[in-house]
N, C-alpha and C positions, 0 to 999 in steps of 0.2 A: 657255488656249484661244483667246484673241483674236487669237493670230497664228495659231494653227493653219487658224482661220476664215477670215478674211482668204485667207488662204496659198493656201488649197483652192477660192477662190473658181473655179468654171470661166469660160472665157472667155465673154463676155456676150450674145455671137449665140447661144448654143446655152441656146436660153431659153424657145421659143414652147412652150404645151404644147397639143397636136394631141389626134388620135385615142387611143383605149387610155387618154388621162389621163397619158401618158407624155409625151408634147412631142416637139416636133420637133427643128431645128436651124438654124444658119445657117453650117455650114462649120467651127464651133470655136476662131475665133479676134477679137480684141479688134480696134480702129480704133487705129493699122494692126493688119491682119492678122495679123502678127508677133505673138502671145502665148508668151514666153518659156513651156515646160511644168515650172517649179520646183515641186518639191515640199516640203514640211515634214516635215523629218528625223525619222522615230523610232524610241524603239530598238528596236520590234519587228522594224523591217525590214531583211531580209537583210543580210549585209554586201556591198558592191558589191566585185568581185574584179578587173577588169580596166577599161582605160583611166586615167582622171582625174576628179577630181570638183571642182566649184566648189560653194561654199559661200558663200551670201549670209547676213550678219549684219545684219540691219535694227535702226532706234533702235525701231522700234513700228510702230502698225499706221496711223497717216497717213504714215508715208514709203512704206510696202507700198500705200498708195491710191494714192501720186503718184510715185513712181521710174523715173525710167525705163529702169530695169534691169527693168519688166515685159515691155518692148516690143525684139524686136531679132532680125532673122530670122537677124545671122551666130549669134548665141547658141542658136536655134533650130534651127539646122542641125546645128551644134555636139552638142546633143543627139541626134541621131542617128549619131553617130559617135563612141561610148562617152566623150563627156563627161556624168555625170551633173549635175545641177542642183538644188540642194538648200538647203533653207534654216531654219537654225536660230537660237535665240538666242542672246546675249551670255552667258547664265547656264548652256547647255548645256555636257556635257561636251567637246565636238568642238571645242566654241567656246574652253573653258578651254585645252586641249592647244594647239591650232595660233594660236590667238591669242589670247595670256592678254593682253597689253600695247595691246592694240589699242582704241579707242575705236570704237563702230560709228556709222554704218554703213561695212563693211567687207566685201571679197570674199576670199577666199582661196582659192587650188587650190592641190590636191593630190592625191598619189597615194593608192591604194588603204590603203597601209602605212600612212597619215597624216604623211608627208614634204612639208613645204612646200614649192612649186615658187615662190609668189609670190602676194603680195598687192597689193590694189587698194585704199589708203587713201582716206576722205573728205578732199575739198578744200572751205575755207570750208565745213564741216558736212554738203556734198554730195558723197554717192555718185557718178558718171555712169555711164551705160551705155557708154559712147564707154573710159572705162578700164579698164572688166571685160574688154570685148572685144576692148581691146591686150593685156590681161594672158594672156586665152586664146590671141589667134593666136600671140604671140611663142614661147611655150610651142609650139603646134603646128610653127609655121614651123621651130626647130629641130628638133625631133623629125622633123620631114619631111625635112632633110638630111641626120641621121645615115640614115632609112631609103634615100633616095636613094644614097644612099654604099654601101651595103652591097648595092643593086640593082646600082651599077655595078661593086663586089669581085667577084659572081655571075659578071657578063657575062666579067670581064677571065681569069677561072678559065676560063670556058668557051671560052675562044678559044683556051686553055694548054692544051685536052686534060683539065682535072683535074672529069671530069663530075662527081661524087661529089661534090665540094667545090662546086661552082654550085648544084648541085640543094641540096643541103643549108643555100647560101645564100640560094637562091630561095624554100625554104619558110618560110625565120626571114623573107619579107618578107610573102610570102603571107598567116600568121597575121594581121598587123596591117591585115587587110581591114576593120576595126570602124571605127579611126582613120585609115588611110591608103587609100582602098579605090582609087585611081585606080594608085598603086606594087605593090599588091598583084594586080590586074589587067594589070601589067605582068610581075610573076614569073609568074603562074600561066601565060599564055603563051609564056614563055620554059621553062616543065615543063613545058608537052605539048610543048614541042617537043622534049625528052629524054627525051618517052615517059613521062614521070608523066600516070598518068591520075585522079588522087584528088585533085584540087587543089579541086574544089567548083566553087560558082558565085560568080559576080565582080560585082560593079558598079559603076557611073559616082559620083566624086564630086559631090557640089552642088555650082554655079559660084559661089562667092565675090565673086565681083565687083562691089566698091560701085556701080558705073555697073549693072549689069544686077539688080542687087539693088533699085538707088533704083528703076527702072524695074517690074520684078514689083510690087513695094510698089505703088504709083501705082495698076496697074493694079486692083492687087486691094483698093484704098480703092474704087475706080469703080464693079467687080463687087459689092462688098455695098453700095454704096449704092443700088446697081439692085435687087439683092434686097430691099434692105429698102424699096424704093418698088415692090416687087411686080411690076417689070420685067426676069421669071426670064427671058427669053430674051435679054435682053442683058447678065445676069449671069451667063450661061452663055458667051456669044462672050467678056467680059472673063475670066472667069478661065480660059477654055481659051487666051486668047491669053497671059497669066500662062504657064499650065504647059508650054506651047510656049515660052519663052521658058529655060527650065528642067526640064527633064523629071527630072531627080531633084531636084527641090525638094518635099517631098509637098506643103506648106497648098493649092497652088493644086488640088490632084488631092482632098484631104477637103475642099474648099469647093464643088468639082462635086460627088466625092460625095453630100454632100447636100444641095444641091440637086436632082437628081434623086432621091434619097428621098423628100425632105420636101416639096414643092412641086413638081414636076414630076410628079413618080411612076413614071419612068423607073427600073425596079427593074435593069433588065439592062443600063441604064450607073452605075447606083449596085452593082452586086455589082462591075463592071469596076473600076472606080474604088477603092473599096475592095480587092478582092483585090489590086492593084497594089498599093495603101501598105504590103500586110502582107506582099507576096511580096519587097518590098525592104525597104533600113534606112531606117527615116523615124522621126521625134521623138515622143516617145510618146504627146505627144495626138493627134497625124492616126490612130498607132495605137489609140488609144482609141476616137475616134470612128468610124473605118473599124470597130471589131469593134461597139462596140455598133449602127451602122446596119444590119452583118450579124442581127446578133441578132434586132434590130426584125423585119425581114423573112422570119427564119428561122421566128420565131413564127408570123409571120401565114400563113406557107405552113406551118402543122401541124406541123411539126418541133419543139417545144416545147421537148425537153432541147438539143436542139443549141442551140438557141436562147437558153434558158437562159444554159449553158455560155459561150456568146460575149460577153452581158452579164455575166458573172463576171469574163471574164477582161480588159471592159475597165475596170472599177473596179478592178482589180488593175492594171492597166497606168499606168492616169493617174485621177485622184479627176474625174468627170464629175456633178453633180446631174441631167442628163439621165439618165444611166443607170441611178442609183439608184432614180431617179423609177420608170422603165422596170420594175425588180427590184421595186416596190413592186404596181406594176399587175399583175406574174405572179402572185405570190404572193396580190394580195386576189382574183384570179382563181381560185386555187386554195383561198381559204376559209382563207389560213394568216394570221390577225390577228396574230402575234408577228411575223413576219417582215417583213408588210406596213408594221405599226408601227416595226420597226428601221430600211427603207431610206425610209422616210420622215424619219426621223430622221438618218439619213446624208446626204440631200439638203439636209437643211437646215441641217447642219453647215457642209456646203460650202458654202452661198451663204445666211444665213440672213435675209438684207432684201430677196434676190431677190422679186422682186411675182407671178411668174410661179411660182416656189419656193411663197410663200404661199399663191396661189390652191389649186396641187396638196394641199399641206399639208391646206388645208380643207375639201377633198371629202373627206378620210377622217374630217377631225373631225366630220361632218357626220353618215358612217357610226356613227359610234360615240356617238350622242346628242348631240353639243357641236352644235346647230344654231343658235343664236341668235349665239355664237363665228364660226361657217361665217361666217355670212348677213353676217354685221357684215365680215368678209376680203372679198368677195363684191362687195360695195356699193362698198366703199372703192377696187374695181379694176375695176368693171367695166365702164370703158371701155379695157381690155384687148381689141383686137382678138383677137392670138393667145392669150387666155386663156378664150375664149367657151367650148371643150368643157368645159373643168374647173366654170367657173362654172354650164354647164347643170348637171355632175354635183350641184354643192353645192345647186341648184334642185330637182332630180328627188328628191333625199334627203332634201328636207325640206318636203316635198308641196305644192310648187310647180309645176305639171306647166306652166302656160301661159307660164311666162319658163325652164324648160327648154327647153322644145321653142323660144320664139324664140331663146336663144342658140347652142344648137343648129344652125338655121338659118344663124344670121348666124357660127357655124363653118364649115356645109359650102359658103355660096353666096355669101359676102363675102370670108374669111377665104382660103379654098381657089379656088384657079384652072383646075386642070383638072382634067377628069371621074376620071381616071386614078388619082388621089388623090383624090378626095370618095367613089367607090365603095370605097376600103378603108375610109378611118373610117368611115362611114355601117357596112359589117359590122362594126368595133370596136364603136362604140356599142351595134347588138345584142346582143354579147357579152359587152361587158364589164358588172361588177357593178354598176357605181354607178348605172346604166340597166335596173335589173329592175324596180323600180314599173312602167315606161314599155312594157319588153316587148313585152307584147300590147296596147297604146291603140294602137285604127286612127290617130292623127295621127301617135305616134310609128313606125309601122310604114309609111306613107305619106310620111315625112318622109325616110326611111333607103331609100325602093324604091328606090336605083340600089344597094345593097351586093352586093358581088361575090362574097359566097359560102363568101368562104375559111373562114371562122368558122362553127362551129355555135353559136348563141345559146344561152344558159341552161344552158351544163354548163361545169366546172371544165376546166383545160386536160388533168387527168389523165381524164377522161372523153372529151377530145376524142380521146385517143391512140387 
């Protein structure tokens, strides 16, 4: 499990825990920005059928701390264009098969089949990121010739008159819109112009380019360093000028995203923002956190199963402890203690020294009689700015009402910046459970008069339906 943990750990901006007891976010990605979305192989999970897969084999879980094969947006791009990124042990099966001989740590891609395409040996003991990511493009860079080649067989048929043979060669390029989406975009307009109208929709590859790459990178160090110094409007100008810079790059589009969810509270440029990562190919944590920020939102506008639904599917998509958090808060919202118990337990699989993980952790422990356990996690963190809501909930649950309600406070009018955002938690807080001592006390109902309403306080979300 120690790698598994490690492995699952999510990126470390997406940590604050906010309103609901769910937490917020800061975009979903590590300093730099760049957080490679590997996952930890296992064998319940489907087989992967198309593209290419890399496989990182680490010696343990301090090279998984310090590798810099965490960090790397060509690799990050990469995964959005059916390379998957996976990572397992030296003792696993996948590891025995494609590299029985190999000392780790070691990369290795390969196809579906489990055909080795190439590996990425340590040098003096060290892995680099710099040769994972020769071993993927060179791999690609071919593959993009032979498609190119077969682009220009299409054309040279259709200037011969032999329509049937273009079209039929334009669609063997079209399919490969996963991994080559900018040649594939070039068939599919060479078939409508043969009157194929079934070709789908097309789009732009991400610009690879180390010079405008180093450059986005830069920016988007600047952008969360502004966020995290609570300076969201010029966290906002750096990473739009990131995503201008790139507009099918997603990180810079889920780090507006939420931004305007979590801190802003600009909901109708955080659904923009997200629906754009999910209506294009982007890497599966920008899709992870674009569905769970949907989710957050879907909830709080009444929509509960949709909302549900879109938190399902984004712990299915990439392993978030935000999310789970999230799934923990519906569910003790709904009175279901096994469940609440599980994704609390999944959250803290994924990250389990996170301090902000813990806090959450102990507001349920709190629920379930471990209150002297809570109070002791509590103390130990709280000079956690973003961790005030969770810490009021471990306060309120273990009839502490006068250091609830001040952390509370120093949640909605320290912590929070604009009204926009203080009036949805302020309605969380009514509603949610961990806040039912507090309820009806005129401070805590005097505390929370800006809440916006969306919530009806004191009933299960199946009550609210």
């Amino acid at each position: 499990m120690s790698l598994a943990v490690l492995l699952l750990l999510p990126p470390a901006p997406i940590r604050a825990t906010c309103g609901g007891g769910g937490g917020g976010g800061m975009g979903g990605a590590d300093d730099p920005a760049y957080q490679v979305p590997w996952k930890i192989l296992k064998t319940s999970d489907p087989p992967i059928k198309e593209g290419l897969i890399l496989y990182w084999i680490p010696t343990g879980q301090q090279e998984l701390e310090k590798s810099s094969l965490r960090n790397s947006r060509t690799l990050t791009l990469y995964s959005a264009q059916c390379v998957a990124m996976e990572i397992t042990t030296a003792t696993s099966t996948v590891a025995e098969k494609l590299a029985p001989e190999s000392k780790p740590p070691v990369a290795v891609l390969a196809q579906p089949d489990d055909t080795v395409i190439g590996k990425a040996q340590a040098i003096n003991g060290y892995l680099r990121v710099t040769q994972v990511e020769e071993l993927v493009e060179n791999e690609m860079r071919k593959r993009d010739g032979l498609i190119k080649e077969k682009l220009e067989d299409a054309k040279k048929k259709e200037k011969a008159g032999d329509t049937q043979g273009a079209i039929a060669e334009f669609r063997g390029v079209a399919v490969q819109k996963c991994m080559f989406p900018n040649r594939a975009k070039d068939a599919a307009k060479e078939l409508k112009k043969l009157g194929a109208s079934d070709v789908g929709q097309m789009f732009d590859a991400p610009n690879f380019d180390r010079a405008v790459g180093a450059r986005m990178a830069e920016k988007m160090k600047e952008g969360l360093a502004a966020e995290n110094s609570a300076r969201y409007r010029d966290a906002e100008r750096l990473y739009t000028e990131a995503h201008q810079m790139d507009p099918a790059d997603a990180t810079p589009l889920r780090f507006l995203g939420e931004l305007y969810r979590h801190h802003i509270g600009d909901w109708e440029k955080a659904r923009s923002a997200f629906e754009q990562i999910l209506a294009t190919p982007a890497d599966p944590l920008s899709r992870a956190v674009a569905l769970h920020g949907l989710g957050k939102m879907t909830i709080h506008d009444g929509e509960f199963q949709k909302g549900l639904g879109l938190m399902e599917r984004s712990v299915e998509t990439y392993p978030l402890a935000l999310a789970y958090r999230n799934l923990a808060v519906y569910w003790n919202s709904e009175g279901d203690a096994a469940k609440t118990e599980y994704y609390v337990e999944q959250a803290l699989a994924v990250a389990p020294k996170d301090p902000y993980n813990l806090v959450f952790a102990a507001a349920f422990m709190a629920s379930k009689g471990q209150g002297p356990t809570a109070l002791k996690i509590a103390r130990e963190n709280e000079g956690l700015l973003p961790a005030s809501y969770n810490l009021a909930a471990i306060y309120a649950q273990t009839g502490q009402k006068d250091k609830a309600l001040e952390l509370l406070k120093r949640h909605f009018f320290e912590y929070e910046r604009f009204q926009s955002v203080r009036s949805k938690e302020m309605m969380e807080a009514r509603a949610d459970a961990v806040f039912a001592s507090l309820k009806s006390d005129p401070q805590f109902v005097a505390l929370t008069a800006g809440a916006d309403g969306k919530l009806e306080a004191g009933k299960t979300m199946s009550e609210r339906r």
